[in-house]
KOLGU-4560 file (N, C-alpha, C; in nm, 3 decimals, padded with zeros to 5 digits):
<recs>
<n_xx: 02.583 n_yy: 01.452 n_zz: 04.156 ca_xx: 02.685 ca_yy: 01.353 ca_zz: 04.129 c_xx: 02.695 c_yy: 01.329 c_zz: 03.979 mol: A seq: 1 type: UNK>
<n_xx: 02.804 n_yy: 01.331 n_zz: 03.961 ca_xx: 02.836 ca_yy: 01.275 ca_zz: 03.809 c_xx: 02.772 c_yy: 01.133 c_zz: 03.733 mol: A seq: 2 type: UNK>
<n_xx: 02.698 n_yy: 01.125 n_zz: 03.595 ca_xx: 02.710 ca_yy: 00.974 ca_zz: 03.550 c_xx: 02.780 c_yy: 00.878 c_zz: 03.596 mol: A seq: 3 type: UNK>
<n_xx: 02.709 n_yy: 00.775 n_zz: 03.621 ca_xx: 02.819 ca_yy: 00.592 ca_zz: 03.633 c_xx: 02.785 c_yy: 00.538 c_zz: 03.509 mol: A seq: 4 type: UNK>
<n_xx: 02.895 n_yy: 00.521 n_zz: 03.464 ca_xx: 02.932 ca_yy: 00.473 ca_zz: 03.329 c_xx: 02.855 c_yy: 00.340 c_zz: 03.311 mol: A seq: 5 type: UNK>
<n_xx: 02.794 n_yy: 00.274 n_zz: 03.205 ca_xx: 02.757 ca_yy: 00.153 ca_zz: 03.215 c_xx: 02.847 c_yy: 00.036 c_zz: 03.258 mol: A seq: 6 type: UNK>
<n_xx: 02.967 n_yy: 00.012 n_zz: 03.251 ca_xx: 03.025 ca_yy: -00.080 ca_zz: 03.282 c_xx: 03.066 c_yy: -00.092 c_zz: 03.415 mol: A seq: 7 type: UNK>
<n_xx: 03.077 n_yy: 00.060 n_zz: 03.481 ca_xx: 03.064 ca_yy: 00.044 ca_zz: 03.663 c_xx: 02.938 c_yy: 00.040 c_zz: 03.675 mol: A seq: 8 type: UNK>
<n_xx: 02.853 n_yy: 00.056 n_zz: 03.672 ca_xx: 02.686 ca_yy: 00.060 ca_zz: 03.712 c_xx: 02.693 c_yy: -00.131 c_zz: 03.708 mol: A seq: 9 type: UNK>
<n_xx: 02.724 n_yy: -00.212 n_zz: 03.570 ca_xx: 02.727 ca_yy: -00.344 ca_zz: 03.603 c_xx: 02.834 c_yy: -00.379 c_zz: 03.707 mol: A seq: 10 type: UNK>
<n_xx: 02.939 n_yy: -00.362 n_zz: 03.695 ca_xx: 02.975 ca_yy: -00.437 ca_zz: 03.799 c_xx: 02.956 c_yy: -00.429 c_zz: 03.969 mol: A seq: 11 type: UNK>
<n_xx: 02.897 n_yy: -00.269 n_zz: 03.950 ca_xx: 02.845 ca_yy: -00.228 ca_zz: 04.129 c_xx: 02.729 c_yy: -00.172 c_zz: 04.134 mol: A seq: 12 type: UNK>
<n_xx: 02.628 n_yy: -00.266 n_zz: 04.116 ca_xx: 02.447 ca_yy: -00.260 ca_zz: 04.078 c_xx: 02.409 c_yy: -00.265 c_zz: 04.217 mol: A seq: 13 type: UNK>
<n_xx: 02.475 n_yy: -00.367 n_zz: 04.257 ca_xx: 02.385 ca_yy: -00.391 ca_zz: 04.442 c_xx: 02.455 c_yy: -00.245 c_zz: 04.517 mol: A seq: 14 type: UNK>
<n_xx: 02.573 n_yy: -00.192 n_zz: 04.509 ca_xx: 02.596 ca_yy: -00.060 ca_zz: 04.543 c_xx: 02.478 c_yy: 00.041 c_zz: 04.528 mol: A seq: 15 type: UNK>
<n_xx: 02.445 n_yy: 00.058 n_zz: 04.410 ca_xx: 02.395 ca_yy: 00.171 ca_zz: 04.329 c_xx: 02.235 c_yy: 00.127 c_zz: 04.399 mol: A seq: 16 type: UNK>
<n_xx: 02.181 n_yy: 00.037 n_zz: 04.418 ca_xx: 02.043 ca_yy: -00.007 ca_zz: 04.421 c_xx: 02.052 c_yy: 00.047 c_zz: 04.573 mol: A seq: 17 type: UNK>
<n_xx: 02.130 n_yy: -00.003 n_zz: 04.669 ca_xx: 02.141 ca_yy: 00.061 ca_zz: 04.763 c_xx: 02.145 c_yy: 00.197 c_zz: 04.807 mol: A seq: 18 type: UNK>
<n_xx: 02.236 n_yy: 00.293 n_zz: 04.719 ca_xx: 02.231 ca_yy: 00.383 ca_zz: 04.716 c_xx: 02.082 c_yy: 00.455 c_zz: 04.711 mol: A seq: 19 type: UNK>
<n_xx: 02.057 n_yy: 00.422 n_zz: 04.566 ca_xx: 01.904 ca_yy: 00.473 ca_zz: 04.524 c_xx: 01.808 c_yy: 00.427 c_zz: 04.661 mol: A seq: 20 type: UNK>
<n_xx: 01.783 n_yy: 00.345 n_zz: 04.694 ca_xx: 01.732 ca_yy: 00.286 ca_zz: 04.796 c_xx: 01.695 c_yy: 00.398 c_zz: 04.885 mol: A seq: 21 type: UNK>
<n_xx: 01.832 n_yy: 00.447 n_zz: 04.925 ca_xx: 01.873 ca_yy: 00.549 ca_zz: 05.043 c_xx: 01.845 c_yy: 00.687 c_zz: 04.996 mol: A seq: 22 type: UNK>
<n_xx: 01.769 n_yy: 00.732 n_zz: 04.892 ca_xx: 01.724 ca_yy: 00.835 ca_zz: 04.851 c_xx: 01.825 c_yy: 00.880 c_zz: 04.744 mol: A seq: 23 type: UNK>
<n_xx: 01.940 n_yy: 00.882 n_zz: 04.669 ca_xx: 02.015 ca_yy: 00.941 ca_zz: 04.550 c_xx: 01.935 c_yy: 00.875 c_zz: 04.460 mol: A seq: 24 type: UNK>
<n_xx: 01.965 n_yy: 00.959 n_zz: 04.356 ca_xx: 01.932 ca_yy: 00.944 ca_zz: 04.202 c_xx: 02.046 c_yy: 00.931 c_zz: 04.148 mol: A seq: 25 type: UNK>
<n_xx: 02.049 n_yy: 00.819 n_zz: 04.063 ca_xx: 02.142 ca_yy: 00.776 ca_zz: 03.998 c_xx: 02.158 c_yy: 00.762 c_zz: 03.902 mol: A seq: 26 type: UNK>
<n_xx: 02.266 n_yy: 00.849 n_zz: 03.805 ca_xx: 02.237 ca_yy: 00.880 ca_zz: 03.634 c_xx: 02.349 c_yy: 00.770 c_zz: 03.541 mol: A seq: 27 type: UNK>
<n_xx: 02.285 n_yy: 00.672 n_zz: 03.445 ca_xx: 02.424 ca_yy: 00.647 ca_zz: 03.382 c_xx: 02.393 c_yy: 00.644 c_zz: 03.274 mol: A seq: 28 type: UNK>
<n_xx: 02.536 n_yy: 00.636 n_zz: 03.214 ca_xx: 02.578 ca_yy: 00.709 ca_zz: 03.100 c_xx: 02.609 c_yy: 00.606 c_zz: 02.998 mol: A seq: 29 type: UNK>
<n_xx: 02.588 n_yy: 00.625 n_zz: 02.858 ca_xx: 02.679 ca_yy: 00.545 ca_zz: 02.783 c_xx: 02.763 c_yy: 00.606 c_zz: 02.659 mol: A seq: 30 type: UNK>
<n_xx: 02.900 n_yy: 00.596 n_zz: 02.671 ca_xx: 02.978 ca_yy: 00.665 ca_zz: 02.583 c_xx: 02.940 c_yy: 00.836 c_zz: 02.598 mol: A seq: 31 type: UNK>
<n_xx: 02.919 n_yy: 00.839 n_zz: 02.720 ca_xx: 02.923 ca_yy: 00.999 ca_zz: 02.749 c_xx: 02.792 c_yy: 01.049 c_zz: 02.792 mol: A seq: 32 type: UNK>
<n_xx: 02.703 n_yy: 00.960 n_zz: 02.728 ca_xx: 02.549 ca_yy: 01.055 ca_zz: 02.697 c_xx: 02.438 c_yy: 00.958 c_zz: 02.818 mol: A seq: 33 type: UNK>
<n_xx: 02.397 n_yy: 01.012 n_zz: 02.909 ca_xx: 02.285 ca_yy: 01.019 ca_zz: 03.032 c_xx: 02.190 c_yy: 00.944 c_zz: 02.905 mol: A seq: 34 type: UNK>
<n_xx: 02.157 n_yy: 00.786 n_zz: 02.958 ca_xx: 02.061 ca_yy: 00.724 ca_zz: 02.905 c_xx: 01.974 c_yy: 00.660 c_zz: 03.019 mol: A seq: 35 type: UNK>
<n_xx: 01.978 n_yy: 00.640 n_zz: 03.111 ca_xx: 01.898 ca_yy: 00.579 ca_zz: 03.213 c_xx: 01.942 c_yy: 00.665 c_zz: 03.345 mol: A seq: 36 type: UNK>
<n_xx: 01.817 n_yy: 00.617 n_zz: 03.456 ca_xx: 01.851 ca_yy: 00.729 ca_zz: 03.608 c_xx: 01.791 c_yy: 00.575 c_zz: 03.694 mol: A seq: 37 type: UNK>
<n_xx: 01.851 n_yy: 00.535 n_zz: 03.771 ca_xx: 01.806 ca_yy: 00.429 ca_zz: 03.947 c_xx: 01.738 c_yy: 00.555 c_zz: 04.018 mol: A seq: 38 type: UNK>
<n_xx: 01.654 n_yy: 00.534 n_zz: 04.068 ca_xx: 01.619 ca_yy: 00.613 ca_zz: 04.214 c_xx: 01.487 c_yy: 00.458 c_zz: 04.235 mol: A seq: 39 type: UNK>
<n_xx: 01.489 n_yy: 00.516 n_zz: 04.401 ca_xx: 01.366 ca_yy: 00.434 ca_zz: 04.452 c_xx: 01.255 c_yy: 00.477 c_zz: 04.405 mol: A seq: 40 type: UNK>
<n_xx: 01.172 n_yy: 00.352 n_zz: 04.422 ca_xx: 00.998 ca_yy: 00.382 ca_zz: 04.439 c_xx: 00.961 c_yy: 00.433 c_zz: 04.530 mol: A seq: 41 type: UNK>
<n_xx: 00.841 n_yy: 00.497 n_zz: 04.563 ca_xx: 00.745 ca_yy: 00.478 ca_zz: 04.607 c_xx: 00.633 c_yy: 00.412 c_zz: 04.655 mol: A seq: 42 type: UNK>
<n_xx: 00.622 n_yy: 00.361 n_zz: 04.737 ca_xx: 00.553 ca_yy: 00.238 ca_zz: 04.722 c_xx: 00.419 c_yy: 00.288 c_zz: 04.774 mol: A seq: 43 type: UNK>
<n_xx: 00.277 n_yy: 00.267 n_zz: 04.739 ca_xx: 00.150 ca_yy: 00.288 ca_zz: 04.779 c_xx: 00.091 c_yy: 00.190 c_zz: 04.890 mol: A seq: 44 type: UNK>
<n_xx: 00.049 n_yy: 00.241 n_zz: 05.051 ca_xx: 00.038 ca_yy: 00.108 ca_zz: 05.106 c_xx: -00.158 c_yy: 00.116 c_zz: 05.069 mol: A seq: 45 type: UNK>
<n_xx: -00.135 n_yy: -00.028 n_zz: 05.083 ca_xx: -00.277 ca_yy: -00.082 ca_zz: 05.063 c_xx: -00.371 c_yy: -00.074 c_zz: 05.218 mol: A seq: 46 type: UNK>
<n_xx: -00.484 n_yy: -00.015 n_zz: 05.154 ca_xx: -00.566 ca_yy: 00.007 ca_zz: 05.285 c_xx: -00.575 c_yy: -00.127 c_zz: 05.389 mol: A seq: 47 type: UNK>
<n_xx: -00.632 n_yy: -00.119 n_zz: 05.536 ca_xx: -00.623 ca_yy: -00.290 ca_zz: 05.562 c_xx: -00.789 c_yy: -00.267 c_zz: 05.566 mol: A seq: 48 type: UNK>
<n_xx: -00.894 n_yy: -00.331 n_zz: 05.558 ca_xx: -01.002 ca_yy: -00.373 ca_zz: 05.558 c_xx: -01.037 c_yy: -00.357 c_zz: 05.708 mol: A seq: 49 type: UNK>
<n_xx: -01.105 n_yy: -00.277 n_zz: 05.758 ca_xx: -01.111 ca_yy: -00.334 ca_zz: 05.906 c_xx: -01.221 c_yy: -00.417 c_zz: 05.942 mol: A seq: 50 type: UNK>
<n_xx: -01.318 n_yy: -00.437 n_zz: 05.832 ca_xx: -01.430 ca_yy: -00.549 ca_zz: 05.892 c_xx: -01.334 c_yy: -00.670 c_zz: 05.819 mol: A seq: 51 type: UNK>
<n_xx: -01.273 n_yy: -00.679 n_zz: 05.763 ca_xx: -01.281 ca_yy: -00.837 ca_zz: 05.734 c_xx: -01.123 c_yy: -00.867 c_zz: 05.801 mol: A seq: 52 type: UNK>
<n_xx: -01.031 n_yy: -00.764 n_zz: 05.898 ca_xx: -00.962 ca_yy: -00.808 ca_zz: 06.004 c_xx: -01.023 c_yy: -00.812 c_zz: 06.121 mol: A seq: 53 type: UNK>
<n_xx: -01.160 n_yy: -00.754 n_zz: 06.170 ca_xx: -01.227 ca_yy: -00.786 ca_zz: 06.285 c_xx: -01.256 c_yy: -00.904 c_zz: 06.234 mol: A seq: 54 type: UNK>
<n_xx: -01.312 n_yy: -00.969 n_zz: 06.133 ca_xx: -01.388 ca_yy: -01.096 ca_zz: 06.113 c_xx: -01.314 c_yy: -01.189 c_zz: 06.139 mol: A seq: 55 type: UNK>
<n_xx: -01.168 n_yy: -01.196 n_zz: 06.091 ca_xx: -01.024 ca_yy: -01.258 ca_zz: 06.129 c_xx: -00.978 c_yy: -01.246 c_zz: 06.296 mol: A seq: 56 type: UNK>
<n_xx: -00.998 n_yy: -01.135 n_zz: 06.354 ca_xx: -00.957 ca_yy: -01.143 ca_zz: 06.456 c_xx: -01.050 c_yy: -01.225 c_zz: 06.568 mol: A seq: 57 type: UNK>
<n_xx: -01.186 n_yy: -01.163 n_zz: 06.557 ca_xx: -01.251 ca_yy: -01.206 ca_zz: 06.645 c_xx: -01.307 c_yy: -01.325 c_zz: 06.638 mol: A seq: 58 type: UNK>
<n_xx: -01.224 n_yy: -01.457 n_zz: 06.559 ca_xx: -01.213 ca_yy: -01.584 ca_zz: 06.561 c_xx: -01.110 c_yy: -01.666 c_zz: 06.644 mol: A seq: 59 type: UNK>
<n_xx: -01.017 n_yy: -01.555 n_zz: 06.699 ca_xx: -00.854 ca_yy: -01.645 ca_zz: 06.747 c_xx: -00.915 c_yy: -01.610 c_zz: 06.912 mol: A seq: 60 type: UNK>
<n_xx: -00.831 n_yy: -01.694 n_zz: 06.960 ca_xx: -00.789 ca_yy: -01.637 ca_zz: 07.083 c_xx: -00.715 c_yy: -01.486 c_zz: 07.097 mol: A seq: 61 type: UNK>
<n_xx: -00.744 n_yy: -01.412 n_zz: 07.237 ca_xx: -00.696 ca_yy: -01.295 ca_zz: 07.214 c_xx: -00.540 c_yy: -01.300 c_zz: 07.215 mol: A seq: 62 type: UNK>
<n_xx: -00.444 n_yy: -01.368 n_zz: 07.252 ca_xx: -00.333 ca_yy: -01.359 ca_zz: 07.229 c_xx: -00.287 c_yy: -01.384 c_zz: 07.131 mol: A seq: 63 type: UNK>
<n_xx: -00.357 n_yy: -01.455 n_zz: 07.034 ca_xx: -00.330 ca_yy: -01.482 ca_zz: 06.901 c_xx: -00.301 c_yy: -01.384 c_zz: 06.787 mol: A seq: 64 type: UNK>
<n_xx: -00.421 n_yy: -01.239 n_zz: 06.817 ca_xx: -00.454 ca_yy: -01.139 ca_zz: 06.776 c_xx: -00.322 c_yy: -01.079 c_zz: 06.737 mol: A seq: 65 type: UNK>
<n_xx: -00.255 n_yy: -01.065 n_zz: 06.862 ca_xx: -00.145 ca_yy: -00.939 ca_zz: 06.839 c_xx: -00.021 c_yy: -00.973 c_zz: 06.829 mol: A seq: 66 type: UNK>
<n_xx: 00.003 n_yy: -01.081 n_zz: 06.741 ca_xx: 00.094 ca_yy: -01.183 ca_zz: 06.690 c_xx: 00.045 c_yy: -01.160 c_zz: 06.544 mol: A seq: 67 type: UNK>
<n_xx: -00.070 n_yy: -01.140 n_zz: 06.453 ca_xx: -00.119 ca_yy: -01.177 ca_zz: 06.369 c_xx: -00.113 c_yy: -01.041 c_zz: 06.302 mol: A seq: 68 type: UNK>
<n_xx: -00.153 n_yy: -00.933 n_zz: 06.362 ca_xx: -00.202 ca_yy: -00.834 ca_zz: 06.311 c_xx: -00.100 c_yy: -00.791 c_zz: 06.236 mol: A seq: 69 type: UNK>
<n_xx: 00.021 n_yy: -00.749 n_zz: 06.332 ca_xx: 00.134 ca_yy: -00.695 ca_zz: 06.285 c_xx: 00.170 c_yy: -00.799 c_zz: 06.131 mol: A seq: 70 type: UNK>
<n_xx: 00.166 n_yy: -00.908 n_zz: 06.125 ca_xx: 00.212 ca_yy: -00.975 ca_zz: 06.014 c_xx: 00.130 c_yy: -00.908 c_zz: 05.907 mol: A seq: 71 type: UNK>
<n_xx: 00.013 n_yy: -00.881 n_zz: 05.939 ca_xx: -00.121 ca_yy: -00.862 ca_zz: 05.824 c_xx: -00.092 c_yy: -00.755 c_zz: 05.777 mol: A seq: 72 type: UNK>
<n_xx: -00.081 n_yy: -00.620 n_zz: 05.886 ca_xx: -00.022 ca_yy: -00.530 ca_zz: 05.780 c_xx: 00.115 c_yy: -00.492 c_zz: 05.752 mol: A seq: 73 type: UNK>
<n_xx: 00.162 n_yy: -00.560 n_zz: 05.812 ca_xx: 00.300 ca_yy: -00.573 ca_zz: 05.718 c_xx: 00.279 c_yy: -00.660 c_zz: 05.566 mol: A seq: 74 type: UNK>
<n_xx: 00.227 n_yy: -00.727 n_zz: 05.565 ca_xx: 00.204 ca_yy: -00.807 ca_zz: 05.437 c_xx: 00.129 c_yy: -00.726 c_zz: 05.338 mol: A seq: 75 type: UNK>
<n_xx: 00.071 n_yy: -00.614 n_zz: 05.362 ca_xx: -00.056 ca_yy: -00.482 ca_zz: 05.298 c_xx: 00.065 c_yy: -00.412 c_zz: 05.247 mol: A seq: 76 type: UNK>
<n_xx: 00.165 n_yy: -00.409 n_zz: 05.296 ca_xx: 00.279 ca_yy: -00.319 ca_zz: 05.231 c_xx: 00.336 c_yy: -00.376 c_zz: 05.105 mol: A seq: 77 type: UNK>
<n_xx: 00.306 n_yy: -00.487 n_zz: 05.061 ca_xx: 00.388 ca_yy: -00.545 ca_zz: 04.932 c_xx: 00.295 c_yy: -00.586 c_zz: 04.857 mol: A seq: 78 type: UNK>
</recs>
């Protein structure tokens, strides 16, 4: 795909972030010349601990557990 000029890149950023998001690389330009590129991260997930979520778990009730967990490592992702 061609450069987005700086002045479309500002006015359609949540476009472009989206885009990148969705895997494109996104090149823009100023006065002609490729000065910056959008693409997504990568994100590294964080290990979960499993003794100190047994230590957490095996304090609740068991229905509590599998209500909790899912939050926990979802929360390891950010």
């Amino acid at each position: 795909m061609d450069p987005v000029n700086l002045a479309e890149a500002k006015a359609h950023l949540s476009e472009l972030v989206a885009r990148a998001e969705a895997g494109e690389t996104i090149q823009i330009s100023r006065r002609g010349k490729t000065v910056a590129q959008l693409s997504s991260l990568t994100r590294t997930r964080k290990p979960i601990r499993l003794a100190t979520l047994k230590t957490v778990t095996d304090t609740m009730p068991e229905c509590a557990a599998e209500s909790v967990v899912p939050a926990i490592r979802d929360e390891a992702r950010y």
